[in-house]
DOPA-242462 format. One record per atom (N, C-alpha, C): chain; atom name; residue in three letters; x, y negated, z negated. Coordinates in steps of 0.02 Angstrom, whole numbers, plus 32768, in hexadecimal, padded with zeros to 4 digits. Each point is the difference from the previous one (the first is absolute). Layout:
# residues N
{rec 'A'; 'CA'; 'ala'; {X; Y; Z}};
...
This chain:
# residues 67
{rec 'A'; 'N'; 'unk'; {8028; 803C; 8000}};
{rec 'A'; 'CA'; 'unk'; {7FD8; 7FC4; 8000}};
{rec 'A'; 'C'; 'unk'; {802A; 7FC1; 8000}};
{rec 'A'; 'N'; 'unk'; {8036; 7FFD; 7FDF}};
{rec 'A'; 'CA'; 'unk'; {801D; 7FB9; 7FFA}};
{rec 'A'; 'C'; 'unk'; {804B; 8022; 8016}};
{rec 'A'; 'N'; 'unk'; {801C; 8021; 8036}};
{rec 'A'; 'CA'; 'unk'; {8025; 8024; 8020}};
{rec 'A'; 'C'; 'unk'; {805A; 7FEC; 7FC9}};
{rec 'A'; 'N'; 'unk'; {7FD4; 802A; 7FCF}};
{rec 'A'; 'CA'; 'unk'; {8043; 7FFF; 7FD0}};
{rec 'A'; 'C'; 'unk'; {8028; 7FCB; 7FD5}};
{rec 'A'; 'N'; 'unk'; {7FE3; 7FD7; 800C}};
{rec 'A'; 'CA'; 'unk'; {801C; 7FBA; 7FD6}};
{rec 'A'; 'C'; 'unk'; {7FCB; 800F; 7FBB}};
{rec 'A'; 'N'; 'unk'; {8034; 7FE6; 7FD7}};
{rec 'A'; 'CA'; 'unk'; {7FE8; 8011; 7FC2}};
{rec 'A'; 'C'; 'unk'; {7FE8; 7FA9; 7FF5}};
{rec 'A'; 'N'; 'unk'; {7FB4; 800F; 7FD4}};
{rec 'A'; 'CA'; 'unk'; {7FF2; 7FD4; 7FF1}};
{rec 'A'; 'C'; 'unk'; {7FE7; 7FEB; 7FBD}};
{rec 'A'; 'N'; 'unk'; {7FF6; 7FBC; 7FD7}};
{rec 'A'; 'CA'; 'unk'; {7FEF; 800C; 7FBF}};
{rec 'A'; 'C'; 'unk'; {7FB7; 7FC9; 7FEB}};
{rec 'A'; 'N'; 'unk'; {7FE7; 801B; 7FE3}};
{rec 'A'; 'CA'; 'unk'; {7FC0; 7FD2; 7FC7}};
{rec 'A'; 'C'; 'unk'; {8011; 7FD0; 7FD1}};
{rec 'A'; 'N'; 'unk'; {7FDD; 7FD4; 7FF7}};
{rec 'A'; 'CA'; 'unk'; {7FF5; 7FE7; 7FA6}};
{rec 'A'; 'C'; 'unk'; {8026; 802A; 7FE9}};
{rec 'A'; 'N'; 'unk'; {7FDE; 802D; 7FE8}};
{rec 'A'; 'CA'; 'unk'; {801F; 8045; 7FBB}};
{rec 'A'; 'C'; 'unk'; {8048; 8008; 800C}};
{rec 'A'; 'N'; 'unk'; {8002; 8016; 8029}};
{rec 'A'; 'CA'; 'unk'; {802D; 8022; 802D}};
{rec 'A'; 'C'; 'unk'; {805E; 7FC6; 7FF1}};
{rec 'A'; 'N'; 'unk'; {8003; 7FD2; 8021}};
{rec 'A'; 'CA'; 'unk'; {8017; 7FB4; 7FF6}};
{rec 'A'; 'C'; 'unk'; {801C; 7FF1; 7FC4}};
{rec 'A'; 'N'; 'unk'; {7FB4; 7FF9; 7FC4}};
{rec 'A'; 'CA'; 'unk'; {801C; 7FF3; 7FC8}};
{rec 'A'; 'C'; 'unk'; {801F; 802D; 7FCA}};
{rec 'A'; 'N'; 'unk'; {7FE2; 804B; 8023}};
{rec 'A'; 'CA'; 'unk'; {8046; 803B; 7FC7}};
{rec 'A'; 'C'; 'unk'; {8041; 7FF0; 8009}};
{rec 'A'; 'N'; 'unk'; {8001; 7FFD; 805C}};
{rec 'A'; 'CA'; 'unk'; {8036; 8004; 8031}};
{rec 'A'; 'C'; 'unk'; {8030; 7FC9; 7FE6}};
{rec 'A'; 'N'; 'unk'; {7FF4; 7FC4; 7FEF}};
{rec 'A'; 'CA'; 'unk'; {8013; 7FBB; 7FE7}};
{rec 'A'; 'C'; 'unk'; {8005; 7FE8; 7FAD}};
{rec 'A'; 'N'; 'unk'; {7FEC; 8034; 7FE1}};
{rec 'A'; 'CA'; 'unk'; {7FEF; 7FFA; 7FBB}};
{rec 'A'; 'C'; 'unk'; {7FDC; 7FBC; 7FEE}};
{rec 'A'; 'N'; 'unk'; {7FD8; 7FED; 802B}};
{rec 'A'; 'CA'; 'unk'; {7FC2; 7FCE; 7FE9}};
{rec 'A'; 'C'; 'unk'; {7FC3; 7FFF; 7FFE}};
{rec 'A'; 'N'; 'unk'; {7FDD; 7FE7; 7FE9}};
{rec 'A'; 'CA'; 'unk'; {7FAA; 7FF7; 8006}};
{rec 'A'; 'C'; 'unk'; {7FE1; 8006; 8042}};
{rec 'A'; 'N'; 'unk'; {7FD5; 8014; 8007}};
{rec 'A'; 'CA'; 'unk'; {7FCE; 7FF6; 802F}};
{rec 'A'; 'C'; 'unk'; {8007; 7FB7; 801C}};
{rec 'A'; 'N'; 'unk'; {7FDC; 7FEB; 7FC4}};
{rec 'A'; 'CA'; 'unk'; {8004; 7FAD; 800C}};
{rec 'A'; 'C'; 'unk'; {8033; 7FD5; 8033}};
{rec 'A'; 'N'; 'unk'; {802B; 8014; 7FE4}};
{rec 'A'; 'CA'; 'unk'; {8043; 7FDF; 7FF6}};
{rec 'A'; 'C'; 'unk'; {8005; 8031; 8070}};
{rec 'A'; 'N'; 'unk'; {8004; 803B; 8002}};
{rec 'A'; 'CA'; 'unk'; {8004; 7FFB; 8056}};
{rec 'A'; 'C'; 'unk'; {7FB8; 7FD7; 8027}};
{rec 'A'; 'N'; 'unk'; {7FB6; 7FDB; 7FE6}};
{rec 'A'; 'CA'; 'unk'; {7FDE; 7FDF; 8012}};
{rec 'A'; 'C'; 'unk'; {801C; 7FBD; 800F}};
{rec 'A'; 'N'; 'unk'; {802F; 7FE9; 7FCC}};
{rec 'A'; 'CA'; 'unk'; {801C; 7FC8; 7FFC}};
{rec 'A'; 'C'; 'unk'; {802F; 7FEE; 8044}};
{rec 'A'; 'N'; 'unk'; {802D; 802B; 7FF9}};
{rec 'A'; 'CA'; 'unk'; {8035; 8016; 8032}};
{rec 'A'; 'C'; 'unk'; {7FDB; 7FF4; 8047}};
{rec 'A'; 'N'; 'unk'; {7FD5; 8021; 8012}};
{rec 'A'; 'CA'; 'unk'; {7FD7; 7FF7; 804D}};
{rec 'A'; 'C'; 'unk'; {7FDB; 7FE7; 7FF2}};
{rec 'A'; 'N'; 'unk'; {7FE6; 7FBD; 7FED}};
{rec 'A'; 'CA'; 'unk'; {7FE1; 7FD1; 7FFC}};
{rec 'A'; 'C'; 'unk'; {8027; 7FC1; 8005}};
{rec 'A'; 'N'; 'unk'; {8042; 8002; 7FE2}};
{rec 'A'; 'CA'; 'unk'; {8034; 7FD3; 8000}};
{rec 'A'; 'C'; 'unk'; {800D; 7FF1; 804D}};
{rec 'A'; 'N'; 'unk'; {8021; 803F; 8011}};
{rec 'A'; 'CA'; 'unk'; {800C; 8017; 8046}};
{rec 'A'; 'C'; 'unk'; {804A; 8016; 7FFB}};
{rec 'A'; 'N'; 'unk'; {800C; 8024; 7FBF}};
{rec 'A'; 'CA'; 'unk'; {803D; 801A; 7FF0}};
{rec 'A'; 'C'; 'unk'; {8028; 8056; 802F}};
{rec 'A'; 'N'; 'unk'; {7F99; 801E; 7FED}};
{rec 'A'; 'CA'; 'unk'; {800E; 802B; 8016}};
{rec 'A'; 'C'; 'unk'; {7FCD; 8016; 803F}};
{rec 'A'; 'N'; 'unk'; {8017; 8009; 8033}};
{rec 'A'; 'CA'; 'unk'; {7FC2; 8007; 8037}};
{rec 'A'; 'C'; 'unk'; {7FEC; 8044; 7FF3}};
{rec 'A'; 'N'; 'unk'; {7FBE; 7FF9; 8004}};
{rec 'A'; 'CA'; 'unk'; {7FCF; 8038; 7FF7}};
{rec 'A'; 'C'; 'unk'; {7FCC; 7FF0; 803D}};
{rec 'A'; 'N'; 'unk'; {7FE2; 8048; 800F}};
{rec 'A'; 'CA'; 'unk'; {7FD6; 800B; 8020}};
{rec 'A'; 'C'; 'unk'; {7FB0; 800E; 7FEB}};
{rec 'A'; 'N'; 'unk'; {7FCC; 7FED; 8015}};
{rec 'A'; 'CA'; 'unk'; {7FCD; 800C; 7FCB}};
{rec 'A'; 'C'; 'unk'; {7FDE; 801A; 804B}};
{rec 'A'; 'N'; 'unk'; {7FDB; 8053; 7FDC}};
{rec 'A'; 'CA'; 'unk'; {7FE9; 8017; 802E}};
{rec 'A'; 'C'; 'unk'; {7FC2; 801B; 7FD6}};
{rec 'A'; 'N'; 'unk'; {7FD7; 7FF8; 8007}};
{rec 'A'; 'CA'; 'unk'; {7FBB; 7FF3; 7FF6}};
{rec 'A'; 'C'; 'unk'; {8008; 7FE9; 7FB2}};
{rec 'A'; 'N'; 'unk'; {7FEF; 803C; 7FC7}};
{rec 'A'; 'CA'; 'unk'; {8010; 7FD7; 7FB4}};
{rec 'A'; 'C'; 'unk'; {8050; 8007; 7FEA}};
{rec 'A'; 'N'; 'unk'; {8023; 801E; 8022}};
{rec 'A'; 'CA'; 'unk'; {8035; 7FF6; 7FF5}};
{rec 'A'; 'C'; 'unk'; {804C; 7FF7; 8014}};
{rec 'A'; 'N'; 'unk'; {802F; 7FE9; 7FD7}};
{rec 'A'; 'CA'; 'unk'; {8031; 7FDD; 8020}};
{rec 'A'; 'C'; 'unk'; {803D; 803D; 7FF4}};
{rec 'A'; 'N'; 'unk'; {801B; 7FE2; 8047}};
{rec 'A'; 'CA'; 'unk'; {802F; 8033; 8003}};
{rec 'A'; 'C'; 'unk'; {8064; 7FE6; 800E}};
{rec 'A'; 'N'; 'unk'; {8021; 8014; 7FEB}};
{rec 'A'; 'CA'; 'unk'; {8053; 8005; 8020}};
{rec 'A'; 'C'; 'unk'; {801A; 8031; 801B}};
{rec 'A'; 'N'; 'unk'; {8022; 8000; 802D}};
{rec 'A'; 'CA'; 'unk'; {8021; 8024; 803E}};
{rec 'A'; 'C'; 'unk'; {8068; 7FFF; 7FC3}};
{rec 'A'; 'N'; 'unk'; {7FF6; 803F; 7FF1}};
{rec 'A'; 'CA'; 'unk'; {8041; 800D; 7FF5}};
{rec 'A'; 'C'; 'unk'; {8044; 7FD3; 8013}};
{rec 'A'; 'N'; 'unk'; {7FFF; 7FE7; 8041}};
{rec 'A'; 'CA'; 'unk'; {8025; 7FB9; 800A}};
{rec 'A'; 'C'; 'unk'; {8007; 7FCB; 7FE2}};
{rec 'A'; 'N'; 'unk'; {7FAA; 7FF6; 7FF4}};
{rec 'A'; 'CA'; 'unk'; {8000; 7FA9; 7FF5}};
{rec 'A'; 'C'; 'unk'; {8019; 8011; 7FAB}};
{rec 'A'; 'N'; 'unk'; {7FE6; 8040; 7FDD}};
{rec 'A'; 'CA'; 'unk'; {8013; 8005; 7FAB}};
{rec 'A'; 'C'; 'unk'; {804C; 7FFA; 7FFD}};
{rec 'A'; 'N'; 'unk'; {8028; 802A; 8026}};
{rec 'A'; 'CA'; 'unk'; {8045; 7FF2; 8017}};
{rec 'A'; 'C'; 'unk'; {800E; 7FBC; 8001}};
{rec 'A'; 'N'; 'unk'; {7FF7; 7FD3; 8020}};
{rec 'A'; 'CA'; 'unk'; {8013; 7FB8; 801A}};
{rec 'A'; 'C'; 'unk'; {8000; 7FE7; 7FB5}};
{rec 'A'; 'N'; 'unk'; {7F9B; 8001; 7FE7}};
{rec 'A'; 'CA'; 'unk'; {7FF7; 7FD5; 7FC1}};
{rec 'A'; 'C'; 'unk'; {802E; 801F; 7FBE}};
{rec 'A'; 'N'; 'unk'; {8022; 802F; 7FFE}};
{rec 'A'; 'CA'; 'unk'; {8019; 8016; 7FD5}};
{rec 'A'; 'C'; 'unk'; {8057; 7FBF; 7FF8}};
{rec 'A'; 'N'; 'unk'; {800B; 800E; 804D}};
{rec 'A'; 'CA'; 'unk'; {804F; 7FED; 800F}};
{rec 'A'; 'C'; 'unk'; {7FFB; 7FB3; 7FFA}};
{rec 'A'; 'N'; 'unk'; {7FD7; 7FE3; 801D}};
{rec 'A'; 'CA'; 'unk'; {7FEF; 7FC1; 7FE9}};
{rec 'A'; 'C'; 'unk'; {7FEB; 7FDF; 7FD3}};
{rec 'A'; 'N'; 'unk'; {7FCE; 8020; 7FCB}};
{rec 'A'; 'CA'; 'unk'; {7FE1; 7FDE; 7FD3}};
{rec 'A'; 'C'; 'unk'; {7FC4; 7FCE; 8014}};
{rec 'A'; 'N'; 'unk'; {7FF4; 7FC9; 7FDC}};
{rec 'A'; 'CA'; 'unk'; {7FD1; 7FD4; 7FF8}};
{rec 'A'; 'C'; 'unk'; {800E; 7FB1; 7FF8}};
{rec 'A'; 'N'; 'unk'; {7FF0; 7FF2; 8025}};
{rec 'A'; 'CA'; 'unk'; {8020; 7FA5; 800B}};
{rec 'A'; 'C'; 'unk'; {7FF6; 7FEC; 7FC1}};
{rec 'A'; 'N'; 'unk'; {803B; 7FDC; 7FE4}};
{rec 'A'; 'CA'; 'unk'; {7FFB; 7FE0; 7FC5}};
{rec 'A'; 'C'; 'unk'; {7FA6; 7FD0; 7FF8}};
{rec 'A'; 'N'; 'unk'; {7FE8; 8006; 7FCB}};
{rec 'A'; 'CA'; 'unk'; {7FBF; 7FEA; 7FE6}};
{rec 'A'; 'C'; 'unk'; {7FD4; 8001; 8044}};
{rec 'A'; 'N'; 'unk'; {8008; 803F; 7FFF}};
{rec 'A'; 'CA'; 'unk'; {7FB0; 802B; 802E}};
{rec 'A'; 'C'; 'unk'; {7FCB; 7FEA; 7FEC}};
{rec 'A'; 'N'; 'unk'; {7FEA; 7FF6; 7FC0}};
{rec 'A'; 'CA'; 'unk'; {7FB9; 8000; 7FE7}};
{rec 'A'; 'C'; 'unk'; {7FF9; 7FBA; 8010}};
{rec 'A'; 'N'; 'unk'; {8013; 7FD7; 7FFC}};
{rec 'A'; 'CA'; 'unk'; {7FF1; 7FC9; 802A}};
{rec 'A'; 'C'; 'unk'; {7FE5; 7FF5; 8023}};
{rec 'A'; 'N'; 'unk'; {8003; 8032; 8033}};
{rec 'A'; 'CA'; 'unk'; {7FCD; 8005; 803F}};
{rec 'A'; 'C'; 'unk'; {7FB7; 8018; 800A}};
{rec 'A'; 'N'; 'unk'; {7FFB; 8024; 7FAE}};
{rec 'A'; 'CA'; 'unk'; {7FBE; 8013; 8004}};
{rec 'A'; 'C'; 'unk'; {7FEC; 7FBC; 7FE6}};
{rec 'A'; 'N'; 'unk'; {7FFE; 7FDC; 7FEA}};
{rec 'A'; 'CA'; 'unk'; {7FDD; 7FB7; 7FE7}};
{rec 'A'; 'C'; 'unk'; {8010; 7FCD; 803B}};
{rec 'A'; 'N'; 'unk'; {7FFE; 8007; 8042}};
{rec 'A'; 'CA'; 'unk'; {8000; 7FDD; 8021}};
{rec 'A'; 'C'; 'unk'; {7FC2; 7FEF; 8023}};
């Protein structure tokens, strides 16, 4: 179905990351972490978790949700 690329959830994200739920809502809402939302839920492509791992999070992310 998704020809072998591993992909991850909410749940999935925040074991993967040792954070909240919340806290990966924040992240793709910011626009930290690109996610895909396919019908109720959002998804990452093993790449992009790769990238957001090696990169991190722009200094004062949450900023952007109060914009």
């Amino acid at each position: 179905m998704n020809n072998g690329t591993k992909v991850y959830d909410i749940k999935d994200l925040a074991e993967v990351l040792g954070v909240t739920k919340r806290t990966i809502y924040n992240y793709i809402k910011a626009e930290q972490l690109p996610a895909v939302k396919i019908g109720k839920r959002w998804i990452v492509s093993q790449a992009v978790l790769d990238e957001f791992i090696a990169s991190g999070t722009e200094p004062n992310y949450m900023k952007k949700l109060h914009e």
